[in-house]
C-alpha positions as CSV (number, residue, x, y, z in Angstrom):
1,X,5.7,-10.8,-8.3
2,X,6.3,-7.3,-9.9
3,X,6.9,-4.3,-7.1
4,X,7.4,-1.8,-9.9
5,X,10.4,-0.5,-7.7
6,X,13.5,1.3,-8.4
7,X,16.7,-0.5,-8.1
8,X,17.7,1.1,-5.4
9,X,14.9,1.0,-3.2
10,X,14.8,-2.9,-4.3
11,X,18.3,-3.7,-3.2
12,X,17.5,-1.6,0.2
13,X,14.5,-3.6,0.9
14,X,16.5,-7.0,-0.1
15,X,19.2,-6.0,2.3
16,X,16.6,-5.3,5.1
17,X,14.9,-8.6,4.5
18,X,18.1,-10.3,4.9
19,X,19.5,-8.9,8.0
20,X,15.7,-8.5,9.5
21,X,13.2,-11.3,8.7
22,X,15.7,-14.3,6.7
23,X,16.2,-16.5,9.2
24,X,18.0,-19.1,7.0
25,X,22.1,-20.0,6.9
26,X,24.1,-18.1,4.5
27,X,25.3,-21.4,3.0
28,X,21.7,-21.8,2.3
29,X,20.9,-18.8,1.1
30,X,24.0,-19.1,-1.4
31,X,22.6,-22.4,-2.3
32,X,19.3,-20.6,-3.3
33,X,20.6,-18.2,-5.2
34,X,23.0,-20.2,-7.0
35,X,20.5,-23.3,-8.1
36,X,17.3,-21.7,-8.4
37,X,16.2,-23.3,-5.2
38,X,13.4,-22.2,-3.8
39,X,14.1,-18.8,-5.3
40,X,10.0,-18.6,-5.7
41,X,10.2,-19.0,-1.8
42,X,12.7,-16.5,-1.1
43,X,10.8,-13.5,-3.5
44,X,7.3,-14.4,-2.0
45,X,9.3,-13.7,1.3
46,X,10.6,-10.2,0.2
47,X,7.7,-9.4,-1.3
48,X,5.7,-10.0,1.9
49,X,8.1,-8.1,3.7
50,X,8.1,-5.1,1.8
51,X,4.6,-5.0,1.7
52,X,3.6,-5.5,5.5
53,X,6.3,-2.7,5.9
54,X,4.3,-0.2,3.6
55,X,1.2,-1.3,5.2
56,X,3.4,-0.1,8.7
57,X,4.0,3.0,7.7
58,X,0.4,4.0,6.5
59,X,-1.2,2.8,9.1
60,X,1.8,4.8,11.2
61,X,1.0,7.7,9.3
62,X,-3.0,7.5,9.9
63,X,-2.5,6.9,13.8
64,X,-0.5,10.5,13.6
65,X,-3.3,11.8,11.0
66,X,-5.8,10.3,13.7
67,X,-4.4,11.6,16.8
68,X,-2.4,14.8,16.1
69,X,-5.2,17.1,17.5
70,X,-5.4,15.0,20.8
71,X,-3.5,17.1,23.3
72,X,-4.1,14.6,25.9
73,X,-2.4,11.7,23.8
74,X,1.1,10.7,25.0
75,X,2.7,11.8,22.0
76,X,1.3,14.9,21.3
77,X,3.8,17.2,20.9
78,X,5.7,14.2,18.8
79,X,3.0,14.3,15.8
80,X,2.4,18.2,15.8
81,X,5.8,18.5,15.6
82,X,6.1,15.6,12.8
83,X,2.8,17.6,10.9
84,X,4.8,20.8,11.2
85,X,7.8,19.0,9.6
86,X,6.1,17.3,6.5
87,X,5.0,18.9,3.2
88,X,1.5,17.6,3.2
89,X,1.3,19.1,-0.4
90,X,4.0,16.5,-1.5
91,X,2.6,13.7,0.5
92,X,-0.9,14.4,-0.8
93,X,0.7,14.3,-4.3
94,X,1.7,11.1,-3.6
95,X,-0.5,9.4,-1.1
96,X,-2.9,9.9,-5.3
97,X,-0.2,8.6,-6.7
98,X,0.0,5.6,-4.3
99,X,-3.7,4.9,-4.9
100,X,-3.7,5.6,-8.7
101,X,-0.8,2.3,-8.7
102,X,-3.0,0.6,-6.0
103,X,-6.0,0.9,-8.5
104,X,-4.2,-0.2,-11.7
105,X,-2.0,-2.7,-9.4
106,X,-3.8,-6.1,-10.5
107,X,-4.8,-6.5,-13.8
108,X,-5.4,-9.9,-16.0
109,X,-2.0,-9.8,-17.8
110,X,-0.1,-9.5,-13.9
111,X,-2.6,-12.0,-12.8
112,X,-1.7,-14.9,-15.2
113,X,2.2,-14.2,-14.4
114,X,2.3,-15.6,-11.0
115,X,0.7,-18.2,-9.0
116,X,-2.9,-19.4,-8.3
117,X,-1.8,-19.5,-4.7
118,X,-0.4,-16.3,-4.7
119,X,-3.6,-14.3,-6.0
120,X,-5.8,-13.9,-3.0
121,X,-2.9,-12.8,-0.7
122,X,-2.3,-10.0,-3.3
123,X,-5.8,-9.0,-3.9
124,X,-5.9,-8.7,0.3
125,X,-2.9,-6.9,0.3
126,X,-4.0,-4.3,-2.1
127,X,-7.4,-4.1,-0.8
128,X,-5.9,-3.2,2.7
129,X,-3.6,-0.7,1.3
130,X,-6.4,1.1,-0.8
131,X,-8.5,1.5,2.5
132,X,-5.7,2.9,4.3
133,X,-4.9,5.2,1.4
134,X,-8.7,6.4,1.0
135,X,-8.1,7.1,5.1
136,X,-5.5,9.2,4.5
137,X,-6.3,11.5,1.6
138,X,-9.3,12.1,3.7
139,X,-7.1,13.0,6.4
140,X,-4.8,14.6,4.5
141,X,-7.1,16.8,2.5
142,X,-8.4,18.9,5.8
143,X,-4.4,20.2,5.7
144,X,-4.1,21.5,2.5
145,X,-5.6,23.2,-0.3
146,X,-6.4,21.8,-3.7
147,X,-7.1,23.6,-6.8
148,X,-9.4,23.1,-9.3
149,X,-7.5,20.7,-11.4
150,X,-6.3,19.2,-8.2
151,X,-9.6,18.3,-7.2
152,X,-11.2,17.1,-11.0
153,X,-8.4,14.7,-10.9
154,X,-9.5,13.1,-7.5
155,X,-12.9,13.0,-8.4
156,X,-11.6,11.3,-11.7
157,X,-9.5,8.9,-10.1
158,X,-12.3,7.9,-7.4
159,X,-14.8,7.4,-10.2
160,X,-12.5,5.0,-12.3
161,X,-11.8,3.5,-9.3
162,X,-15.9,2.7,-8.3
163,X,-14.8,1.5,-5.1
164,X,-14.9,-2.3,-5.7
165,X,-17.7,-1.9,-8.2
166,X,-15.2,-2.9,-11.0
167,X,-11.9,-3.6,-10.8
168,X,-9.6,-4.5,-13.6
169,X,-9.0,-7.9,-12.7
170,X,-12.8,-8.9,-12.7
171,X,-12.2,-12.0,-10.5
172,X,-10.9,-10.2,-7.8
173,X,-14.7,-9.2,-6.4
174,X,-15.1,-12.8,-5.9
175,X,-11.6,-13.7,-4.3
176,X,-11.8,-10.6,-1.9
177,X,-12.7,-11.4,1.6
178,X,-16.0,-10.1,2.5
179,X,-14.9,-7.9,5.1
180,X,-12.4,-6.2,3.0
181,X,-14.7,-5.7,-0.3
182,X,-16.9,-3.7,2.8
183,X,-14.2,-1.4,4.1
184,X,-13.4,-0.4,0.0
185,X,-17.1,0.5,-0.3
186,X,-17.2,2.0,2.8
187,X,-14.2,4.5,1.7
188,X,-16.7,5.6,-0.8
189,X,-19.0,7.0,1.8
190,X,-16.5,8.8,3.6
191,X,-14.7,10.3,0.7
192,X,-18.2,11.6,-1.0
């Protein structure tokens, strides 16, 4: 499985796996690396990690999104004071940037590199992600301002996408869990 990370941000995500979620002995773990154990194993594992921990912190960031204007909520003065902090310009920039790599994220040639087993969990994952993305540029977009260009490229970006209507991995329509393929579509109607 391909993360298209940095190296950095790969070996701080391998170090968090390892002192949060690996459960296994060191000796094992060694064993692993050395042989080619169960290596397959171990990278599924990451990779789950890493992404149940982006899916975390956008659906963190939407409960803020969600909640900021509540002044009855509990942690009111928490999120205005976390909006106040943020450049929503930069996170705008690249919450599209996010869901320009979540819409070119599965493709054929990806597809045929990993396993049959692995496909479904990937196309869920992504599918998730790409709701919570829509979510959040909508979100996002009532705190700042986009120009012209801004805004063609949006439109753009959402009519490539077609909301489910075709992806670039063709199969992944059928693969997709109903409920998921439904949420995608349904971003459509709150973005337009």
């Amino acid at each position: 499985m391909k993360c298209d990370l940095d190296g950095n941000v790969a070996w701080t995500i391998i170090c968090n796996f390892l002192m949060f979620e690996y459960y296994g002995k060191v000796d094992e773990l060694k064993s692993i690396i050395r042989y080619d154990t169960d290596v397959k194993c171990l990278v599924d594992n990451i990779w789950y990690f890493y992404s149940g921990d982006r899916m975390f912190m956008l659906k963190t960031l939407r409960h803020i999104f969600e909640n900021v204007s509540d002044k009855e909520h509990i942690f009111h003065e928490q999120f205005d004071s976390f909006m106040k902090s943020i450049d929503i310009n930069f996170l705008w920039k690249n919450l599209v940037k996010m869901f320009d790599n979540l819409i070119n994220e599965i493709d054929r040639d990806k597809v045929v590199a990993i396993s049959s087993e692995t496909i479904p969990r990937w196309i869920h994952r992504n599918n998730r992600e790409q709701v919570e993305v829509v979510m959040l540029l909508i979100h996002a977009i009532q705190y700042c301002k986009l120009d012209g260009k801004e805004l063609e490229d949006m439109l753009v970006l959402f009519i490539r996408h077609g909301f489910a209507r075709h992806p670039l991995y063709h199969d992944s329509t059928t693969i997709s869990k109903p409920k998921d393929l439904l949420e995608v579509k349904c971003a459509k109607s709150a973005v337009f």
